[in-house]
PAZAPA-4460 file (N, C-alpha, C; in steps of 0.05 Angstrom, whole numbers, plus 32768, in hexadecimal, padded with zeros to 4 digits):
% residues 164
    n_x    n_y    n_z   ca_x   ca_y   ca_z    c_x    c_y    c_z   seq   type   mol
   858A   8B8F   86E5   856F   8B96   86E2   855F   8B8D   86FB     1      X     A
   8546   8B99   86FF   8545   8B9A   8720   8520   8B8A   8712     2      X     A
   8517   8B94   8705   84F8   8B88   86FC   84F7   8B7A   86E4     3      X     A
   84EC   8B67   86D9   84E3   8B5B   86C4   84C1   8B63   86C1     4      X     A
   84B7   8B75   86AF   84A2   8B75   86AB   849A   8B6F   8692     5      X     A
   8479   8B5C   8695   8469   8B5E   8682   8453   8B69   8676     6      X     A
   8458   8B74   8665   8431   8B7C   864F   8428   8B76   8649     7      X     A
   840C   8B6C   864B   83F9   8B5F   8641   83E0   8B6E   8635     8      X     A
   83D7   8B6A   8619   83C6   8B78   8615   83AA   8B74   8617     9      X     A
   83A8   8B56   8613   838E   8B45   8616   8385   8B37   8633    10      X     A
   8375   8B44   863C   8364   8B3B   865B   836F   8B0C   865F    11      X     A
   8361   8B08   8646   8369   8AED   8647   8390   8AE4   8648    12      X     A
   839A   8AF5   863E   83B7   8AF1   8644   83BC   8AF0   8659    13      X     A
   83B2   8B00   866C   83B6   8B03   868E   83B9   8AE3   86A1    14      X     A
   839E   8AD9   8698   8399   8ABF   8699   83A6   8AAC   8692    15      X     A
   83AE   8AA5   8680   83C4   8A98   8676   83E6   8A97   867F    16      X     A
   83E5   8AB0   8689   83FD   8AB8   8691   8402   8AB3   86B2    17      X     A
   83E8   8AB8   86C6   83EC   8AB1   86D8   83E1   8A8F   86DC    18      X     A
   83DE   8A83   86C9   83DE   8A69   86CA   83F5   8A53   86C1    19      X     A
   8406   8A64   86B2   841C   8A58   86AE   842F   8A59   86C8    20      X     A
   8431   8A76   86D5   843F   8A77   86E8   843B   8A68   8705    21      X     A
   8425   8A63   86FC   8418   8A47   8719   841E   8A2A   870E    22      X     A
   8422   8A28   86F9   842E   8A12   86EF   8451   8A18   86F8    23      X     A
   8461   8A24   86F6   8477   8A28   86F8   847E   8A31   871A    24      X     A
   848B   8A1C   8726   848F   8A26   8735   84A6   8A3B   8742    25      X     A
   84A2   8A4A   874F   84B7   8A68   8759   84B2   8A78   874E    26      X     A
   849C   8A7C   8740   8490   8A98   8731   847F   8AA1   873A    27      X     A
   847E   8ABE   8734   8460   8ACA   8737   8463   8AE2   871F    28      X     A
   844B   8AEA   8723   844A   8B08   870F   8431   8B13   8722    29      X     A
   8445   8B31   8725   842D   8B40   8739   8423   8B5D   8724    30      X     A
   8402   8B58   8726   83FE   8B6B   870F   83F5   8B88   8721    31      X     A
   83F2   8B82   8745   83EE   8B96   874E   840C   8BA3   875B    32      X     A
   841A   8BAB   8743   8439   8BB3   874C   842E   8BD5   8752    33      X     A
   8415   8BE2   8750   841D   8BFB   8757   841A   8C02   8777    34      X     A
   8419   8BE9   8788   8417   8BEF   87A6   8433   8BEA   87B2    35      X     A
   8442   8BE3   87A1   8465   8BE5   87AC   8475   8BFB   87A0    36      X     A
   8485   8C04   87AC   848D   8C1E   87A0   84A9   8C0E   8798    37      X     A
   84B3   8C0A   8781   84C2   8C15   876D   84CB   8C24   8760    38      X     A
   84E4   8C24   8755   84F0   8C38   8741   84EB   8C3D   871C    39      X     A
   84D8   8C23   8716   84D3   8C2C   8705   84B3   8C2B   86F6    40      X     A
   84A6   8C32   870C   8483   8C32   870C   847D   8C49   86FA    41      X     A
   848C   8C56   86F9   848B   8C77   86E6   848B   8C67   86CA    42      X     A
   849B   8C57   86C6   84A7   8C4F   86AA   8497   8C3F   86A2    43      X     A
   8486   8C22   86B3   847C   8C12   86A7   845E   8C25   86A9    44      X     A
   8459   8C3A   86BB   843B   8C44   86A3   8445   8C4C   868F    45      X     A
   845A   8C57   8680   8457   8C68   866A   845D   8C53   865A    46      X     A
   8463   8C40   8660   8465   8C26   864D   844E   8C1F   8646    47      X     A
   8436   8C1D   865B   841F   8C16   8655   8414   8C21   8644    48      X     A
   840D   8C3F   864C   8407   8C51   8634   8416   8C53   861F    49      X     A
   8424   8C53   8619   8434   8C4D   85FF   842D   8C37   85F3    50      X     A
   842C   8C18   85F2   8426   8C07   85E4   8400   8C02   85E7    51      X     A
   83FF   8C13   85F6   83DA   8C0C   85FE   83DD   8BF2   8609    52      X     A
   83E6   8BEB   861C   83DE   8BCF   862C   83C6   8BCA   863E    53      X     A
   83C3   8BB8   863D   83A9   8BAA   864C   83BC   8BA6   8672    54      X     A
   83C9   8BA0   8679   83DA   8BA3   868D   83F3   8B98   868D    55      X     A
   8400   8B9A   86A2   8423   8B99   86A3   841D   8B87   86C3    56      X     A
   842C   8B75   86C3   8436   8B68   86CF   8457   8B68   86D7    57      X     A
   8463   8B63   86F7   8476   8B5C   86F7   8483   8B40   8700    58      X     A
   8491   8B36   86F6   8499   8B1C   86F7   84B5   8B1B   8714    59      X     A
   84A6   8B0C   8722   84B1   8B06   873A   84B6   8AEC   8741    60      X     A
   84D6   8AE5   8755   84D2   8AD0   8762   84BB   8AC8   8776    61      X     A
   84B9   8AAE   877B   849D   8AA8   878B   84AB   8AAB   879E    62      X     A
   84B5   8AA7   87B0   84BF   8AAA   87CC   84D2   8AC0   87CE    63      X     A
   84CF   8AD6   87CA   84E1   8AED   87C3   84D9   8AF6   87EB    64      X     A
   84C7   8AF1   87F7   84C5   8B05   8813   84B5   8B1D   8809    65      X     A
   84C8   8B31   881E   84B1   8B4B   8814   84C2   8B5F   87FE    66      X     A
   84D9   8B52   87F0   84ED   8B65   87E2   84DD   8B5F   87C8    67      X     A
   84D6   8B71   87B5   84C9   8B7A   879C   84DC   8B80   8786    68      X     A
   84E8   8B69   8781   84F8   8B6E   8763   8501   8B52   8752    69      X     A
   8501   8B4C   8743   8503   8B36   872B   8526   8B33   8726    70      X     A
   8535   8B3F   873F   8557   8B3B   8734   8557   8B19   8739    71      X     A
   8551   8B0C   8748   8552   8AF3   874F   8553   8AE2   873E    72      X     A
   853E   8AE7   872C   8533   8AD8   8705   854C   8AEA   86F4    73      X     A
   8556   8AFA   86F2   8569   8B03   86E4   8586   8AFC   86F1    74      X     A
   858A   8B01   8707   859F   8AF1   870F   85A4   8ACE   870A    75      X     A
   8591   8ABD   8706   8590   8AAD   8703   859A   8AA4   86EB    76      X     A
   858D   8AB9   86DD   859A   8AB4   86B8   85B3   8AB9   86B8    77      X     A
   85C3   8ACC   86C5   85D7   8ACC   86C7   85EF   8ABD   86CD    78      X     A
   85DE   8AAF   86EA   85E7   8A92   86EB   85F5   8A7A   86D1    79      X     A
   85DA   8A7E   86C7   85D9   8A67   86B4   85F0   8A6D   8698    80      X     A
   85E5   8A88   8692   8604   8A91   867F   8617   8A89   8689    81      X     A
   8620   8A8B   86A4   8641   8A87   86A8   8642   8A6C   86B2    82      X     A
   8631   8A50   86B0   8631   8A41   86AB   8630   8A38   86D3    83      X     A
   862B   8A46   86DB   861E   8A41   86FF   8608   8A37   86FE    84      X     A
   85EA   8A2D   86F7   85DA   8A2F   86FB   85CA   8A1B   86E3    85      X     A
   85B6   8A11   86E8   85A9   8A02   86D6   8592   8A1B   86C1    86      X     A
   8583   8A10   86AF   856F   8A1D   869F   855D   8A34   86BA    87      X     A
   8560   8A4F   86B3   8559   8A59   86C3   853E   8A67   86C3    88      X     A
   852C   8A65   86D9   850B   8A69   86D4   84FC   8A76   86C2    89      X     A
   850C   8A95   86C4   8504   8AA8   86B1   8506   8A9A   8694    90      X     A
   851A   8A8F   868D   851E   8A7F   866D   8501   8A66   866C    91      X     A
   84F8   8A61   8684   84DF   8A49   868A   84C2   8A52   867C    92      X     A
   84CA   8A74   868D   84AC   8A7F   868A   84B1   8A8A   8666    93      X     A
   84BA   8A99   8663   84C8   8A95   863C   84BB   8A81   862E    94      X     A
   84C3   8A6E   8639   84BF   8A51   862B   84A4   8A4D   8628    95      X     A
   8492   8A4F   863B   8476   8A4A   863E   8470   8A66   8638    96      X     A
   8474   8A7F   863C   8469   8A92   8630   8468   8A8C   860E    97      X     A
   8479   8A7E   85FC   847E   8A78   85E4   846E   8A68   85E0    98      X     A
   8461   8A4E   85F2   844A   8A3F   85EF   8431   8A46   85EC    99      X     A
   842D   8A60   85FE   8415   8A6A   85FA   840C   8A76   85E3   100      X     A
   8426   8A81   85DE   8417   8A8A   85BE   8408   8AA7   85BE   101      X     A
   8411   8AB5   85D3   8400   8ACC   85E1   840C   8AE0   85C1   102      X     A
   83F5   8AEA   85B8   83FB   8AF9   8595   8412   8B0D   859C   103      X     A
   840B   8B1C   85B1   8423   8B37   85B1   841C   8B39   85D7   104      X     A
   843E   8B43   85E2   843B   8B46   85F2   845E   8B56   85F9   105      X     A
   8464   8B65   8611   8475   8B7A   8613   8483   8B65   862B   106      X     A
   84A2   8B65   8628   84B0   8B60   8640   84C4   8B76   8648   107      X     A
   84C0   8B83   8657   84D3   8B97   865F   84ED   8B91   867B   108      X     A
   8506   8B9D   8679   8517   8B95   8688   8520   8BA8   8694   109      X     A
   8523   8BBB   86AA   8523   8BD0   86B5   852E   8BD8   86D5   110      X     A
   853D   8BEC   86DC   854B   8BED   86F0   8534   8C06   8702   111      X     A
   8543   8C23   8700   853B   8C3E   86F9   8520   8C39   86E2   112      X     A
   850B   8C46   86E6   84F9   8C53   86CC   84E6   8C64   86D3   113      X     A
   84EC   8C7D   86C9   84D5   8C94   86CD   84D2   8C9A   86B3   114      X     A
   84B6   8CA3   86B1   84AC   8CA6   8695   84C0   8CB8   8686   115      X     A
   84DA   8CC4   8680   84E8   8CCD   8673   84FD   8CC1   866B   116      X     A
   8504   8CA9   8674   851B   8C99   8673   8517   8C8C   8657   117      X     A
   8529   8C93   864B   8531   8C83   862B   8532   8C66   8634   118      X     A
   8525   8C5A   8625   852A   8C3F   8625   8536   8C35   8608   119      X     A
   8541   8C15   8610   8547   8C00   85EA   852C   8BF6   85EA   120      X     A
   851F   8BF5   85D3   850D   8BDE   85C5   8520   8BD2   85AF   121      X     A
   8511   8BBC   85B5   8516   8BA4   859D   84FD   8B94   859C   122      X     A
   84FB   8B83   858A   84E2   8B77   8579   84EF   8B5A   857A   123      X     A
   84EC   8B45   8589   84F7   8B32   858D   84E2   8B1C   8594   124      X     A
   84E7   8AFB   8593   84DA   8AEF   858C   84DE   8ADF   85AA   125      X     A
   84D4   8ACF   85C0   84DF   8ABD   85D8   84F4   8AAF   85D5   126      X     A
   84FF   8AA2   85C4   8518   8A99   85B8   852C   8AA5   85BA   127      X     A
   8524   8ABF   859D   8540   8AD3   85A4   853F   8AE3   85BC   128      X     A
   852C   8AEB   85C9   8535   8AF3   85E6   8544   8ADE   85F2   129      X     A
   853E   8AC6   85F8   8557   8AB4   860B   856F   8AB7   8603   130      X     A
   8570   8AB2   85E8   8588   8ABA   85DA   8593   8AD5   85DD   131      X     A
   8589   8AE9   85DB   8591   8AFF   85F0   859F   8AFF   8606   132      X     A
   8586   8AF4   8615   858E   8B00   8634   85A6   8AE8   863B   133      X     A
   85A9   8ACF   8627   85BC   8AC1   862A   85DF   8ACC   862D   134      X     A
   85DF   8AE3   8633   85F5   8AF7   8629   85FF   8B06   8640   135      X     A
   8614   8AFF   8651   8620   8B17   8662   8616   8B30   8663   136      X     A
   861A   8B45   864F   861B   8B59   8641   8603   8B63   863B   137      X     A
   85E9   8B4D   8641   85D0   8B5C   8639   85C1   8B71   8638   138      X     A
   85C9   8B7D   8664   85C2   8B94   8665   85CB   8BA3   865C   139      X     A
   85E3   8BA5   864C   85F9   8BC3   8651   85EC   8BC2   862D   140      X     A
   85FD   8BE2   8629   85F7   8BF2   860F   861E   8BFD   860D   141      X     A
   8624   8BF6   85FB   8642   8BF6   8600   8651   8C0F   85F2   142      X     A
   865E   8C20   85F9   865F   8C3C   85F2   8685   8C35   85F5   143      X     A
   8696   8C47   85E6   86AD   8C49   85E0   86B4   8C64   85E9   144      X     A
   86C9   8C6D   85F3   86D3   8C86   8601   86EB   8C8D   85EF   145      X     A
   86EB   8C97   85D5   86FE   8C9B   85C1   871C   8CA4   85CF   146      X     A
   8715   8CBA   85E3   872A   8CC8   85E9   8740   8CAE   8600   147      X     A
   873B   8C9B   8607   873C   8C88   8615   8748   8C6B   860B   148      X     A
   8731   8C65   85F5   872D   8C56   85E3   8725   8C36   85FD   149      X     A
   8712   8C3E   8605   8701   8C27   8621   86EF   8C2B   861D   150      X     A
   86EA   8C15   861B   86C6   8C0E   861D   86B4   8C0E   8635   151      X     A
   86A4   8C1D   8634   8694   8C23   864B   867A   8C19   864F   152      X     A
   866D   8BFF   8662   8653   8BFE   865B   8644   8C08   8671   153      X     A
   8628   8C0B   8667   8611   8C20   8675   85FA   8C0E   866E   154      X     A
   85F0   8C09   8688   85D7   8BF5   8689   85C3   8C00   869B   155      X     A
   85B8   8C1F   868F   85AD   8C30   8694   8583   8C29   868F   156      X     A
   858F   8C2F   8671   856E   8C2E   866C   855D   8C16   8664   157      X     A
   854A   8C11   866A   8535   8BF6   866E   8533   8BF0   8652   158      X     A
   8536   8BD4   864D   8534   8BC4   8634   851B   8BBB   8631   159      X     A
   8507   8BC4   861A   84F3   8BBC   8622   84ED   8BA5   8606   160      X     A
   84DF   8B8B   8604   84DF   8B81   85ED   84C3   8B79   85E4   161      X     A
   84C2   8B80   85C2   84AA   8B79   85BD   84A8   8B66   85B2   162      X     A
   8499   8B52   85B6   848E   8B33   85AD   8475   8B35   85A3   163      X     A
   8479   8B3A   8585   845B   8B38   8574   8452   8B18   8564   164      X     A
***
């Protein structure tokens, strides 16, 4: 997955959110992502409009340079599953996103997204997301080839999760 984005529906969430991330250091969240061209700017407006959000944010390393993508925070988790790596940031900001207590808010995980691309939802809590993404296998959607009998995975369409 190439972006970690967030939804926020409440103006005061914004706040909160870019105050945690100044508490944390190696983060940012850039909410003016529509001046970098990406692959999946198509997807996170129709996301917007779809859940009616107040804005979307993307979750970035702080010293990323001029490269515009959140694999750094997801590679990191990856790390940490295969047991390379200590507690990894994205699981930090989780943690304190769960402190805040923010009522409802959208985390989406995304490579490709144009407003036609099927996406997974799930309805998940900060917890069970770590617990999730605690998983090799997170991105993929795992499909079976009968005539074969192999398992094929496809880590195609953007996971997007709701936290109410």
């Amino acid at each position: 997955m190439e972006i970690i984005a967030i939804g926020i529906f409440r103006k005061e969430d914004k706040k909160e959110l870019n105050s945690t991330c100044n508490m944390l250091e190696g983060l940012e969240i850039a909410w003016d992502y529509s001046k970098f061209n990406f692959e999946s700017s198509g997807g996170l407006e129709m996301m917007k409009t779809a859940y009616g959000l107040m804005d979307i944010g993307i979750l970035l390393p702080h010293n990323r340079g001029v490269s515009f993508t959140s694999y750094p925070l997801i590679y990191e988790v990856t790390e940490s599953v295969l047991g390379k790596s200590d507690y990894p940031l994205l699981f930090k900001f989780l943690d304190s996103l769960n402190e805040l207590k923010i009522e409802k808010s959208i985390i989406a995980f995304a490579d490709e997204w144009d407003a036609d691309t099927l996406v997974r939802v799930e309805s998940l809590d900060m917890n069970s997301l770590k617990d999730k993404l605690n998983n090799v296998f997170v991105w993929c959607e795992n499909y079976v080839d009968l005539s074969s009998n192999h398992e094929i995975r496809v880590a195609d369409h953007p996971l997007i999760i709701e936290s109410w």
